[in-house]
N, C-alpha and C positions, 0 to 999 in steps of 0.2 A: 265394351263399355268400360271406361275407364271410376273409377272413385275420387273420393274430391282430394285425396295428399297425392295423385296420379296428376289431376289434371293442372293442380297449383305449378307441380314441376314442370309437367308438358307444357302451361305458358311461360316457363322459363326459360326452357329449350329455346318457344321462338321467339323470343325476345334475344336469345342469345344468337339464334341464326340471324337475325336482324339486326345485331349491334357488330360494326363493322369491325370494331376496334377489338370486339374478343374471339380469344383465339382457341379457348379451350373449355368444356363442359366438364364436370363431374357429376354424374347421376350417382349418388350412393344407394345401397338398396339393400335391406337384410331379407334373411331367408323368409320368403311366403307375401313379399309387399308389393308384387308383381311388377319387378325390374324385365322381363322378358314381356311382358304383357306391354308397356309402357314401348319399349322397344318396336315390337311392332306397329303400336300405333304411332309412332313417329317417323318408321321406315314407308306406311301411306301415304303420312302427310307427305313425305318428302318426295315419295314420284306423283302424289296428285300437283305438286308446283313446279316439280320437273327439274329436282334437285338431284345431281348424281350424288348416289351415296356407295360406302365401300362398308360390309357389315363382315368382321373380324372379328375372332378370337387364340386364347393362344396356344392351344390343342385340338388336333383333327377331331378329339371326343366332344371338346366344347363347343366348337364350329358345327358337328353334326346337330347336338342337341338345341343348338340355336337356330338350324334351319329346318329342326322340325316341331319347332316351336311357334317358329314365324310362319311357315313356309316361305321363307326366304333363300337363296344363294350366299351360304355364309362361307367364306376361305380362312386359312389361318393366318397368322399374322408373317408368319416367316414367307409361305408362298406369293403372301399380296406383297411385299415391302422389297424382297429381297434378288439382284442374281448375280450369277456368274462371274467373276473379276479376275484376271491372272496378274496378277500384282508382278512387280519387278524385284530383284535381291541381288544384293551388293557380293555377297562373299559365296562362293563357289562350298565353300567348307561349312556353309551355315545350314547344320543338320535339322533347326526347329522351323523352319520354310513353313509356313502354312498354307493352306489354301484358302483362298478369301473368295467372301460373298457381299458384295456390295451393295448398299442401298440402290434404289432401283432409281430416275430421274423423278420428278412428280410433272415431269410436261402432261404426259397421257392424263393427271388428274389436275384439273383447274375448275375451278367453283364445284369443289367436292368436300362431301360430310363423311369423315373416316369415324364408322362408330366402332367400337370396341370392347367387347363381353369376358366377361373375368377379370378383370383388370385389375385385379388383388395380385394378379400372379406375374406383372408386367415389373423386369428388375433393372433398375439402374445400374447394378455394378459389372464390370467387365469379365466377362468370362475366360481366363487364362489358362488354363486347362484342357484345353481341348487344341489339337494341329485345323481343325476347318472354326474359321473366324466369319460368324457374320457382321457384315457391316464393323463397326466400330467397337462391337464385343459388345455393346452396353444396348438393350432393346428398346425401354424409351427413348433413349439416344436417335436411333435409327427412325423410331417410329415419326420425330416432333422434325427431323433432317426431309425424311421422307415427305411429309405433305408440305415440308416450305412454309411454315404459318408464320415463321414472321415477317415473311418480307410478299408474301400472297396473303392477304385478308380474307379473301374468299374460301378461301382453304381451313375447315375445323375441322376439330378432332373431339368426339365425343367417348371420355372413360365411363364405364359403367360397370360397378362391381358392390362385392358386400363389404362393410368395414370391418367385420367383426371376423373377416376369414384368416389365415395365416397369410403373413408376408412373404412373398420371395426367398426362399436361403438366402442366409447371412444379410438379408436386411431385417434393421431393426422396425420398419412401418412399410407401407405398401405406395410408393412415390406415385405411381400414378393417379392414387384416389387421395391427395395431398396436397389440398389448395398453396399453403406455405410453400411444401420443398418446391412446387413448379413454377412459382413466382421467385423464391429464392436462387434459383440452382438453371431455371429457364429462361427466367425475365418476363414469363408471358402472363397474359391477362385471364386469369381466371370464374369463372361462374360455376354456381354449386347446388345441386339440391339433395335431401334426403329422404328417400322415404322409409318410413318406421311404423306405417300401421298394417296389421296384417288383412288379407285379402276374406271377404268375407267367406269363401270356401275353406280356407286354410286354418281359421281360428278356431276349430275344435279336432287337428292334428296334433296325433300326443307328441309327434314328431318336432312340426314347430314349439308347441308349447314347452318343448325340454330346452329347443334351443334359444327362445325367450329369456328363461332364467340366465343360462350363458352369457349371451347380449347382456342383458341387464348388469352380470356380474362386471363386464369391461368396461361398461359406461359407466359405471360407476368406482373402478379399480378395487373391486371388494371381492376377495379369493378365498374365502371363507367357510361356502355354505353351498354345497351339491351335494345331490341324491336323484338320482334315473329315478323317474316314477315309468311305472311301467303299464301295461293296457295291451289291446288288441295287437297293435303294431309295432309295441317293444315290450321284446323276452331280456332276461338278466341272467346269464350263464356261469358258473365259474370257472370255465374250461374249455376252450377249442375241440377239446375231445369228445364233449356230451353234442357236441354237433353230428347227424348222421345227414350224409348226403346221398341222392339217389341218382344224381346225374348232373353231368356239368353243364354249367346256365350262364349263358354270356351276357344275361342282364344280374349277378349275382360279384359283389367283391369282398374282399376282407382288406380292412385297413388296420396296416402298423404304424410302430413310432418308429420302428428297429429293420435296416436291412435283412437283418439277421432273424429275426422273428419271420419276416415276408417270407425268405427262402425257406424257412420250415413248415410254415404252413400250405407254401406253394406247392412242395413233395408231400405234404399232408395231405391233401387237399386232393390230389391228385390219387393217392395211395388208395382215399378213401372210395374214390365214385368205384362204381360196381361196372366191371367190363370193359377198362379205362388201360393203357398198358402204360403203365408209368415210369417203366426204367431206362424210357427212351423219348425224345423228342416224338410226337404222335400228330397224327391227320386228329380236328380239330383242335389241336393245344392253342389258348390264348397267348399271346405273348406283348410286351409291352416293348416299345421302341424305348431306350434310354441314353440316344446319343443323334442330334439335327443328322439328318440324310438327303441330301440336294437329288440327288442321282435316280431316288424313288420316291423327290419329294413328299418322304414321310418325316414327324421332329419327334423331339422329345417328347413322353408323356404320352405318345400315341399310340393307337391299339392294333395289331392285328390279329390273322387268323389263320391257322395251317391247312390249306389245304391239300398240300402232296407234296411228301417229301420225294423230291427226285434222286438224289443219291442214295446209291447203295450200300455206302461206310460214309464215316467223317473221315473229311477229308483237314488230315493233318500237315502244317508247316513250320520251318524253326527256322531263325537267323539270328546268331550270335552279333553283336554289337559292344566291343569295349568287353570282352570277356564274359557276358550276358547272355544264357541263351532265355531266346523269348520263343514260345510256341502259341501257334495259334491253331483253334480247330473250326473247320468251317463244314457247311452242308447246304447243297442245293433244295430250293422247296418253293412252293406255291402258295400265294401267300394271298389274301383279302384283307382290305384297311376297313376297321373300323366304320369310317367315313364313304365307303364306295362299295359299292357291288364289282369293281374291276379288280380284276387277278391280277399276280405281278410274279412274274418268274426272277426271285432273290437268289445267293448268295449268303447267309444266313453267321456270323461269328458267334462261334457260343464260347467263350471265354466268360464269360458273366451268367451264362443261363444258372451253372450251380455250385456258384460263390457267394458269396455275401456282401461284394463290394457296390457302390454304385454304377459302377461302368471302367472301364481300361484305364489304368492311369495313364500319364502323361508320357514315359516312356514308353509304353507299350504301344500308343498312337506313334509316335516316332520310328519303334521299331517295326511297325505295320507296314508306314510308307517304304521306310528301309526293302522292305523283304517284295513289296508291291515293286518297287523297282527293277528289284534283281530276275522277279519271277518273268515278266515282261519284258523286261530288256529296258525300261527306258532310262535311257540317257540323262540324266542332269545334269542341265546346262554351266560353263562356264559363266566366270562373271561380267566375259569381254563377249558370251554368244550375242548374237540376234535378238531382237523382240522376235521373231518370229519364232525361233527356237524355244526360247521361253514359253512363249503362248504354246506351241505343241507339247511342251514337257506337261503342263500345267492341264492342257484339256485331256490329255492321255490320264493323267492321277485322277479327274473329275469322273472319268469314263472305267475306271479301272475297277473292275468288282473285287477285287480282295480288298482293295483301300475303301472301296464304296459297301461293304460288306455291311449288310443291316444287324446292330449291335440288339439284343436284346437278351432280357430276363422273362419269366414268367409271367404271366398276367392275372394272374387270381389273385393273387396276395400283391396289396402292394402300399408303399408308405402314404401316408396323408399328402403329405406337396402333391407325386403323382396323382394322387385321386382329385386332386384341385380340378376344377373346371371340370368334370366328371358326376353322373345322376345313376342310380342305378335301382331295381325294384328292390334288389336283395342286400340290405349295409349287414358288414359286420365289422363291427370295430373291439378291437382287441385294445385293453388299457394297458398291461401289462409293460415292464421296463422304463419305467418314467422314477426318477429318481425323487421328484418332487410333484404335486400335485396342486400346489398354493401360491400360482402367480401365471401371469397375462396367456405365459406361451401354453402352460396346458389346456387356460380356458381356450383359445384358440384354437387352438389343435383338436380340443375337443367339439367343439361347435360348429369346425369344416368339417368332420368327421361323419357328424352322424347326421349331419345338411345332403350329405350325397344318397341317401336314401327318400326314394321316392314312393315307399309304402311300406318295407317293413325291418325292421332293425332289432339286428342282436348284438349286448354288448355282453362283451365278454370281460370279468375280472373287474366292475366300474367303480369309481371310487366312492366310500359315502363321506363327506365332507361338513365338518361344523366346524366352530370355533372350538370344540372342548377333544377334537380327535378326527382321525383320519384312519378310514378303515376301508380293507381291504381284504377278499378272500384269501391271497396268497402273500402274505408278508415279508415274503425274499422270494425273488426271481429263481427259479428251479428250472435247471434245464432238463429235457426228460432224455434218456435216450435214444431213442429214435432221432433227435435232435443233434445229438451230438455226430452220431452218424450220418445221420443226411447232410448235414451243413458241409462236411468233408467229403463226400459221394462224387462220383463225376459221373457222367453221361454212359460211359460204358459197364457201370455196374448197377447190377439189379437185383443182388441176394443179399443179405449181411451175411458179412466174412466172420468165419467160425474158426479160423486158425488161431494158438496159443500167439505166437507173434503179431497176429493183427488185433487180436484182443488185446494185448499189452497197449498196441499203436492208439487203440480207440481210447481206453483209460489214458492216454498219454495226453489226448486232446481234451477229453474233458478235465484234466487237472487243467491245460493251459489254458480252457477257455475262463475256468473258475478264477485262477489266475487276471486272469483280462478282466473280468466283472469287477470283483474287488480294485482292482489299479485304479479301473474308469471311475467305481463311485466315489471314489479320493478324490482322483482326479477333477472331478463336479467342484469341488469346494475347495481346489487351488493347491491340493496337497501332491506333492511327485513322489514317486515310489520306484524301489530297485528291490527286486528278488533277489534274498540274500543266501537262502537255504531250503530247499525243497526236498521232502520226505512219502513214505507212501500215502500216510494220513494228516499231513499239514506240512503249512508252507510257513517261511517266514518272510516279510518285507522291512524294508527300511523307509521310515517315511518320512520325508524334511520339507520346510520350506526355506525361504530366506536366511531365516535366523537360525532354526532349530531341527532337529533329528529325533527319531524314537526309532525302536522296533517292536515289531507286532507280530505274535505268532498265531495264525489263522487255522483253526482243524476241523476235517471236515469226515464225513464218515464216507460207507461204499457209495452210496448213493449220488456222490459228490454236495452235498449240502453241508454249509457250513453248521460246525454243532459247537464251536467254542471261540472268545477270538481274547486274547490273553497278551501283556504285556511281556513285552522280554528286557531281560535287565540291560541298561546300554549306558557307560559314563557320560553325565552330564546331559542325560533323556529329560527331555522338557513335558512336565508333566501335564502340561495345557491342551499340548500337541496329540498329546499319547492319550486324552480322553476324549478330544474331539475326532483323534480317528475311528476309538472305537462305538463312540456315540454315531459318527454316520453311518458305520458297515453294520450296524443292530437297529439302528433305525432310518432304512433308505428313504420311508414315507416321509419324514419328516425334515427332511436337507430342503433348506430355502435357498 
């Protein structure tokens, strides 16, 4: 049964399947106003008149929750739109060669309705980072290439998402829930509806109701006034630590802001369950996919699950490039997606399991195919070979399991983007590292956050928010040690190191990491910094912009907590300079 802001949209819809001339729907829908619900009754209408439709989202987690919501056949976005291409290249010498994935034809889809679920997290810009290119790099690119809607009328494309989610990395809005940019930047013809009442089971959710306020605060641009009220279904903690866990829960996540935050509570997390062996990759560990994989058609954002590791050590490899040596550590294992009951015998790189980066950078993808080359034997074609040569170069690297190596991090802990499109019974959202609290992206950030819980939610460290102050349990970021040491940990270590020199090494880190914190909150509000002098108990920086210079001498006790941050005398110190830096490092809460 739909309600009457459902069914005003639903004759939207077909008024919009009916008018020939549009090409494009946006269903908007905030958390509890029954955009899943809406959905399937419009994937009935559409086989009761015998309309193919393609029902997509843009995570193997999304796509599951969306077919067991409908009970529909939902795919991802990348497997429905996307295949194989061995692209041609001019210079024999051209080490960044990628591998390409080409939009798919839309012949197989004619008078077909491509709906599409999450659609907050669909980005326009091009992804350059990465050696495996889908299509065009850019995903609605692909996606609007893909169905041919302008020059096939029969052919729509239905977005459907929440507004009030976080956009894409590095976009500043979410283009595909954007009647303007897709008229501006597309040319096409758009129809829209929103819905914004909540579902009558939903409106006495302490859940939704927190995320209410939220909403309210973006529709309104007023960043002012938050407080968690809290009830049956939200605790208010001041510590990751007062959490005790009795066993690991695959309907259970923790969301950060910070890569960095993820990996410690990922080893925390794991330290903590009772019977759990944590110093080593483990039969059931969650892991999260953080790099597209054609070869296991698994992507980004996507979940799996350990079931048996088959090698007996990691298996490690290095190839020096330009004087660079690069190592990679890999390990055979058995694995289940998220999305499937089917096994998948991987190849596994853990280079990212226990760092804190988002995934391999851009050399290290280069120096992979490099070493994927060498290890194999294959050839790279000249620039005068064959297409045929070409194409066997090209299906050998698609086929290749160290180049095809499934990239992944932990899956317990993990930042809000990846938890995008993602529902889970157990949220826990950690507020901690946010430098500012009082504009759009925290309300955002906060609002997908604790949307991803489906019954009960713990926030940890949340802010209380008014116009007269801004408080928080923990009023500077404190790294603990455990922290400090796990974030540096690798896979083959499993005790803390007690020697006098590895002790030195660990205080070493945590000066540089204190180091780093400081830099970045400067950094927040445009100011660059160079370390000028570093001592047991404090450090000094120099800090300039454009015009001006100062130094600042920062001292901190054993603990590594800042306890003092003090001007140091420098000719011609701009004393503007020199109070606005020590106004942000005393007060991170309050940097706009």
């Amino acid at each position: 049964m739909l309600y009457t802001e459902q069914l005003a949209a639903f004759d939207n819809i077909k008024d919009f399947l009916s008018d020939s001339s549009s090409q494009v729907f946006i269903l908007k829908g905030y958390a509890g106003t029954g955009k899943t619900t809406l959905i399937k009754h419009l994937c009935d209408f559409l086989a009761a008149i015998e309309v193919p439709f393609l029902l997509t989202a843009p995570t193997g987690r999304a796509a599951r929750i969306l077919s067991d919501k409908t009970k529909l056949s939902a795919k991802t976005i990348h497997s429905t739109i996307y295949s194989p291409s061995f692209s041609d290249f001019d210079d024999e010498e051209k080490e960044d060669e990628i591998l390409l994935f080409s939009t798919k034809s839309d012949n197989e889809f004619a008078d077909t309705v491509m709906i599409i679920d999450e659609a907050s997290m669909i980005s326009d810009k091009i992804d350059e980072g990465s050696q495996l290119q889908f299509g065009s790099g850019s995903l609605l690119k692909d996606i609007i290439a893909f169905m041919n809607i302008k020059s096939n009328n029969n052919n729509k494309i239905i977005f459907v998402g929440d507004p009030a989610q976080l956009p894409p990395v590095n976009d500043p809005l979410s283009p595909a829930l954007s009647k303007d940019y897709l008229k501006e930047n597309y040319k096409l013809n758009v129809s829209e509806a929103t819905l914004k009442d909540i579902i009558r089971q939903d409106k006495e959710s302490p859940i939704i109701s927190n995320s209410i306020r939220l909403r309210e605060s973006l529709e309104h641009d007023c960043y002012d006034n938050l407080d968690f009220q809290e009830s049956y279904e939200i605790i208010k903690l001041n510590s990751f630590d007062d959490i005790i866990f009795s066993e690991i829960s695959n309907d259970r996540v923790i969301i950060t802001f910070t890569n960095r935050r993820a990996l410690y509570y990922n080893l925390s997390y794991r330290e903590k369950v009772p019977n759990f062996d944590n110093s080593k990759l483990s039969f059931g560990d969650r892991l999260l996919v953080i790099s597209n994989n054609y070869k296991y058609k698994l992507f980004n954002g996507d979940f799996v699950y350990v079931e048996q590791i088959i090698s007996s050590s990691i298996e490690t490899r290095e190839v020096t490039i330009e004087g660079i040596e690069y190592k990679f550590e890999f390990i055979d294992a058995v694995i289940s997606h998220d999305d499937s009951s089917k096994k998948l015998n991987v190849k596994l790189l853990l280079n990212s399991l226990f760092n804190d980066n988002s995934s391999i950078s851009f050399k290290e993808q280069k120096a992979l195919r490099i070493l994927t080359e060498r290890l194999e034997k294959i050839n790279r074609p000249r620039s005068y070979s064959s297409q045929d040569d070409k194409i066997e170069y090209f299906e050998k690297l698609a086929e290749s399991p160290y180049l095809n190596a499934l990239q992944v991090k932990f899956g317990y802990a993990i930042t809000c983007h990846k938890a995008q499109g993602g529902e889970w019974k157990d949220v826990i959202v950690d507020f901690n590292d946010f430098q500012s609290y009082i504009n759009e992206f925290f309300y955002r950030w906060a609002y997908t956050s604790i949307t991803r819980s489906s019954a009960r939610l713990i926030l940890i460290n949340p802010p209380k928010i008014s116009k007269n102050e801004i408080s928080t349990h923990n009023e500077f970021y404190q790294y603990s040690e455990s922290e400090y040491y796990q974030v540096h940990s690798s896979i083959k270590q499993s005790k803390i190191i007690k020697s006098n020199d590895e002790q030195k090494g660990k205080s070493d880190i945590r000066k540089t990491l204190l180091i780093k914190t400081v830099e970045q909150m400067l950094k927040n509000i445009g100011i660059r910094t160079k370390l000028e002098k570093t001592a047991k108990d404090y450090f000094v920086v120099k800090c300039f912009n454009e015009k001006d210079s100062c130094l600042i001498k920062i001292s901190f006790n054993e603990k590594y907590i800042i306890t003092a941050i003090d001007k140091e005398f420098i000719d011609n110190a701009n004393e503007g300079l020199l109070n606005k830096c020590i106004f942000a490092l005393n007060n991170p809460k309050k940097i706009k």
